[in-house]
C-alpha positions in Angstrom: -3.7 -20.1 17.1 -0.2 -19.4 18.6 0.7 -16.5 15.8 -2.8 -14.8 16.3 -2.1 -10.8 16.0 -6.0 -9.7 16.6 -6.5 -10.5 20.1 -6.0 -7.5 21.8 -6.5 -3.5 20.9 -3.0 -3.0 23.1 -1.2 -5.8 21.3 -2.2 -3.8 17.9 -1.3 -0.7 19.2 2.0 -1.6 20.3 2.7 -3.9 16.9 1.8 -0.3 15.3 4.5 2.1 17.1 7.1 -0.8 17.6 7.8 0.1 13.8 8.8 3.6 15.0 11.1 1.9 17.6 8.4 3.6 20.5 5.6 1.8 23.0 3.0 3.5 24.9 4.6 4.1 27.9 2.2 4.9 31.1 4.4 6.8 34.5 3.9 6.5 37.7 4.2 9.9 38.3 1.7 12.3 39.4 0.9 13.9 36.9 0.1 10.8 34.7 -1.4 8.5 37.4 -5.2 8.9 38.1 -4.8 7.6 41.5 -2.7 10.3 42.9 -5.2 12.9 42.2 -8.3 12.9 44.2 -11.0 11.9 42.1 -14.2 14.0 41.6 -17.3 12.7 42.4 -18.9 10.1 39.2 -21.8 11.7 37.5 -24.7 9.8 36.1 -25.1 10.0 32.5 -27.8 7.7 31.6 -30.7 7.4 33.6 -34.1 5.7 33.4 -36.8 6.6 36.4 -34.7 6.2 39.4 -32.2 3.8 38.1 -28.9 4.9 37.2 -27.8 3.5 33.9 -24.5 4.7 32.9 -21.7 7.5 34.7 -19.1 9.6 33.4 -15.9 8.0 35.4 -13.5 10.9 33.6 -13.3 13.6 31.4 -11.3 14.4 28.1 -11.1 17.9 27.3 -14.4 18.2 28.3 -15.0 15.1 26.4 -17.1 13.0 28.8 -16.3 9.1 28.9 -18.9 6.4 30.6 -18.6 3.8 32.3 -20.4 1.3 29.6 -17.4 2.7 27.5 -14.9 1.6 29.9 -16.8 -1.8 30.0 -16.8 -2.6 26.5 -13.1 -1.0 25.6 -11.7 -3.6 29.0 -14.0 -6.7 27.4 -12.4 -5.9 23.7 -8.7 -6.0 25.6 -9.8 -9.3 27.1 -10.3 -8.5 30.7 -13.5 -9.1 32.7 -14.3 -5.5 34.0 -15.8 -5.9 37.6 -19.2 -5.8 38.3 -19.2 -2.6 40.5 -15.6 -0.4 38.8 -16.3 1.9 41.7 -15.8 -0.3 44.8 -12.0 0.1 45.2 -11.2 0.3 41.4 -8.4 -1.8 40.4 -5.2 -0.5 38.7 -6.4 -2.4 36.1 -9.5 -0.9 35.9 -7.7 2.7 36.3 -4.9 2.0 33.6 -7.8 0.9 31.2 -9.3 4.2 31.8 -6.3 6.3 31.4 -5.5 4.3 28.1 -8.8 5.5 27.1 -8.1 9.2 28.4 -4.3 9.2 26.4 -6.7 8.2 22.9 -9.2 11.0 23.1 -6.2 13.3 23.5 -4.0 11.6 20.8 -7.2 11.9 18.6 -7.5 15.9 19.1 -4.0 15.9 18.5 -4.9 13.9 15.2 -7.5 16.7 14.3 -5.3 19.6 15.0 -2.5 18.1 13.1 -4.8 17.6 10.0 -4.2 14.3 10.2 -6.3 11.3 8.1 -6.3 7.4 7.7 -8.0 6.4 4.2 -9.7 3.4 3.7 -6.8 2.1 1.4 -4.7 2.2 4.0 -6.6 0.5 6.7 -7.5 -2.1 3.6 -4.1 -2.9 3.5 -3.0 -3.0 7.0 -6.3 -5.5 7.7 -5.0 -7.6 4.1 -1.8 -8.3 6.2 -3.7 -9.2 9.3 -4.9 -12.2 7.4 -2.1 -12.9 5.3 -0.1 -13.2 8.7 -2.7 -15.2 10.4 -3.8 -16.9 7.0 -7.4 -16.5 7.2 -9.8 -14.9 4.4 -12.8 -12.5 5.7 -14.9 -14.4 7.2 -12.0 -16.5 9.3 -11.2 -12.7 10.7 -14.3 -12.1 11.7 -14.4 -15.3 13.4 -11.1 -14.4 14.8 -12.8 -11.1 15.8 -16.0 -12.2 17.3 -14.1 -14.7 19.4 -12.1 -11.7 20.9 -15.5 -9.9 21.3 -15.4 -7.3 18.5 -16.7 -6.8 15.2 -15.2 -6.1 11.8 -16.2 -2.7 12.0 -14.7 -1.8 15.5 -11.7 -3.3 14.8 -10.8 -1.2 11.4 -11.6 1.7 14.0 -8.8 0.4 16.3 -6.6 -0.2 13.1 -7.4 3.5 12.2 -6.6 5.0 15.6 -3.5 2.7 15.9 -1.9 4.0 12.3 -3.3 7.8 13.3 -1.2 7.7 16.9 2.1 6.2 15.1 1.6 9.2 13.2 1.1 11.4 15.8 4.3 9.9 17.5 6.5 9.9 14.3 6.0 13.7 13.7 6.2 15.0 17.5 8.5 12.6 19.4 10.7 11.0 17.0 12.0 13.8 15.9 13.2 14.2 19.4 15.3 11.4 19.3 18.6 11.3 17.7 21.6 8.9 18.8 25.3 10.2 17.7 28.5 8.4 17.5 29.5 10.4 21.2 26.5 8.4 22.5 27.5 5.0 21.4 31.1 5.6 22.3 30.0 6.5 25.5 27.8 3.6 25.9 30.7 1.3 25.0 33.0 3.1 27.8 30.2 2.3 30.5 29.4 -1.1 29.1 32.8 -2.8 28.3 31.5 -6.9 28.0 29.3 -5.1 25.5 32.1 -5.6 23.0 34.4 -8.2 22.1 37.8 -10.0 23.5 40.0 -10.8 20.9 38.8 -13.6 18.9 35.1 -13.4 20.1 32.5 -13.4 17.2 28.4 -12.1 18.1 26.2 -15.0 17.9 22.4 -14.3 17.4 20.1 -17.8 17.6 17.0 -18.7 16.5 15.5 -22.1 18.1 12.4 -23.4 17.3 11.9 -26.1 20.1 9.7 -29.2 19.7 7.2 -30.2 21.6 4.5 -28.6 23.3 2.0 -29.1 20.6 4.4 -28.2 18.0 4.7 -30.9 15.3 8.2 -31.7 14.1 7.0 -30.3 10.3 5.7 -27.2 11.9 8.9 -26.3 13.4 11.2 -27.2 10.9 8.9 -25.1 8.1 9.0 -22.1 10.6 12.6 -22.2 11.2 13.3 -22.3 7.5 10.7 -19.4 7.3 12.4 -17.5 9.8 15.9 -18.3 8.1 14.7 -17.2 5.0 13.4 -13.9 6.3 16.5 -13.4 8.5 18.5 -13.6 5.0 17.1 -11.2 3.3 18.4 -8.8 6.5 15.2 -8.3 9.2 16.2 -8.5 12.0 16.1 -11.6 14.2 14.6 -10.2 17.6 12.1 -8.5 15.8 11.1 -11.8 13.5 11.8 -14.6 15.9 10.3 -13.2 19.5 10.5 -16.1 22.5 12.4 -18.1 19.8 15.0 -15.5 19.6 18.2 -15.6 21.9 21.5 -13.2 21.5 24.0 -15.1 22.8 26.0 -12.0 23.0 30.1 -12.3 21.9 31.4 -15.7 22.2 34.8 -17.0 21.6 35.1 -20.2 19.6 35.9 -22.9 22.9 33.0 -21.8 24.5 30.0 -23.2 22.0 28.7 -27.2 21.8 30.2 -29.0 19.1 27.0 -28.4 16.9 26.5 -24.8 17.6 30.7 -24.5 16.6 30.4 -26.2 13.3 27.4 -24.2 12.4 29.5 -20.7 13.4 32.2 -21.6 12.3 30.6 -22.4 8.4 29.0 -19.2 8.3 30.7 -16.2 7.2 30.7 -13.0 9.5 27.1 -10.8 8.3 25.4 -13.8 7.5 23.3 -16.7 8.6 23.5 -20.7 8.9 21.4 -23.0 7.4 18.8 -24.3 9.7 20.2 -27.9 11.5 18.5 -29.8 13.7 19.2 -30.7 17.5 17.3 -32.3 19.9 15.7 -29.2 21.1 14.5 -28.4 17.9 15.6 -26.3 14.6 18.0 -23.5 14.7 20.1 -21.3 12.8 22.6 -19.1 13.9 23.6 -15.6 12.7 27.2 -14.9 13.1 27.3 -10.7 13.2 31.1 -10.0 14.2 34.4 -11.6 14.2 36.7 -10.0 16.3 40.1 -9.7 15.9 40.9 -6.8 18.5 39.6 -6.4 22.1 36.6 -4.2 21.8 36.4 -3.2 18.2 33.0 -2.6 17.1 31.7 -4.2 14.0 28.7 -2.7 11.9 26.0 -4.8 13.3 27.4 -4.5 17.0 27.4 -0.4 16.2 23.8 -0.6 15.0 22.6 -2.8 17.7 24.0 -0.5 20.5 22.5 2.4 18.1 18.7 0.6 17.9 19.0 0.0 22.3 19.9 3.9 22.6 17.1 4.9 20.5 14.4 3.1 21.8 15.4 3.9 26.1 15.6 7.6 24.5 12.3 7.0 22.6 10.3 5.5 25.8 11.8 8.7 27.3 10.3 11.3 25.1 6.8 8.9 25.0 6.5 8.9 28.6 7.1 12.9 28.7 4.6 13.1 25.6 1.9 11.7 26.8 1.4 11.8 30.7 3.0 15.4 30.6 2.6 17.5 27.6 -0.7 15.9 26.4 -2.3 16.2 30.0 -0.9 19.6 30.5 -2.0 21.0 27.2 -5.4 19.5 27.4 -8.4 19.3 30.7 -8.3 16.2 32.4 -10.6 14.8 35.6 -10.6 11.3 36.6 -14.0 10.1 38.5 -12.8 7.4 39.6 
């Protein structure tokens, strides 16, 4: 299933903070890579006779985490986790781990912070799971089972995932604020950011046939997306790899079919969907300039939204690999 949005725990974590205009962000600096410390010697924490069961490959503020737990979290992300994780780990294996490390912390964040996720709310985000995927219970279970997790895991994951936008909302975002002197600069440093005279934005949605996409299918999700984009999302958020911002464009420079759709659609609003040979499309027609590098309201906000998420992945990055790891005891084993 093409739209399915319960593979992978990172994919649902992600989905979560992109709302808050943030992603996990994992440095390569020292302080936030396990490999550039030297790791302390893996302890065993399950035993049986002389057979070692289980290890502790790090250490959470004193919290210990096993290597069965590293198994099972890399298996629920979709990944085959080697057979021996301590021959040469992978930085797979070792981002996996640290992923795990940056939870446990978020979560005693969570608990200082007083912070709670009630059943009604993980009912509803779960509800829109299946709305968006159109299956009833038992299909997301199915869905679930195929991805190697169980109902009950998986409203964990939607718990932790609403409990660390939280977390991010009350102590980064409030970090982040982008003025008019940082637009305007912006604009200075970026001048084919803004329109020639004449130029209008063009924003275009393509739903492409072919490869396995029936010619029904496309032409309902375009009309979906169209109807969506109307009512003022926005279109790189709804549309993903069918979304394409063809930046500022002046009227000679589009096809003849792309022109007579642009050219019948007020500025602020969107054409109906037509159909090329690539597929359905719509266009959204954001600015009409009529002076060199005059910012309309959409351009503005656009600029606005790119700001705020490079300052947001800024304050994330500092969050969590330096605040969170110098506030709290860390020791990678591995």
């Amino acid at each position: 299933m093409s739209r399915n949005r319960v593979g992978r725990r990172q994919s649902l974590q992600l989905r979560c903070l992109v709302s808050l205009g943030a992603v996990f962000v994992f440095s390569s600096s020292a302080a936030a890579d396990p490999a550039a410390k030297q790791p302390t010697k893996a302890t065993p924490v399950s035993v049986v006779g002389s057979q070692v069961l289980d290890m502790v490959v790090a250490v959470a503020d004193d919290e210990p985490i096993s290597s069965s737990e590293l198994r099972r979290f890399m298996s629920q992300q979709g990944k085959t986790p080697p057979a021996d994780l301590f021959a040469a780990p992978s930085a797979e294996v070792r981002r996996a781990l640290q992923e795990i490390v940056i939870d446990r912390l978020m979560r005693k964040e969570a608990e200082e912070a007083g912070i709670r996720v009630g059943e009604e709310e993980i009912n509803s985000y779960v509800a829109e799971i299946k709305r968006q995927n159109q299956v009833d219970d038992q299909g997301l279970e199915q869905m679930l089972l195929q991805q190697g997790t169980t109902l009950e895991d998986y409203r964990k994951q939607v718990a932790g995932d609403i409990t660390r936008a939280r977390i991010v909302s009350s102590k980064v975002r409030s970090r982040v604020n982008i003025t008019d002197e940082d637009i305007a600069k912006y604009v200075a440093e970026n001048p084919q950011k803004t329109p020639d005279a004449g130029e209008y934005r063009i924003e275009q949605v393509l739903v492409r046939l072919g490869e396995g996409t029936a010619r029904e299918a496309a032409q309902a999700r375009a009309a979906e997306l169209r109807k969506s984009a109307a009512s003022g999302k926005a279109l790189s958020e709804l549309a993903g790899k069918d979304y394409l911002d063809l930046g500022f464009v002046a009227p000679g420079d589009l096809n003849e079919e792309l022109q007579e759709a642009a050219s019948n659609t007020a500025p602020g609003s969107v054409s109906e969907v037509f159909e090329t040979p690539n597929g359905f499309q719509f266009l959204k027609v954001s600015a009409s300039g009529a002076n060199a590098g005059a910012l309309d309201d959409s351009t503005r906000e656009r600029i606005k939204r790119q700001l705020f998420e490079v300052r947001m992945k800024e304050q994330l990055d500092k969050f969590l690999n330096q605040e969170l790891l110098a506030k709290y005891h860390v020791e990678y084993k591995l």
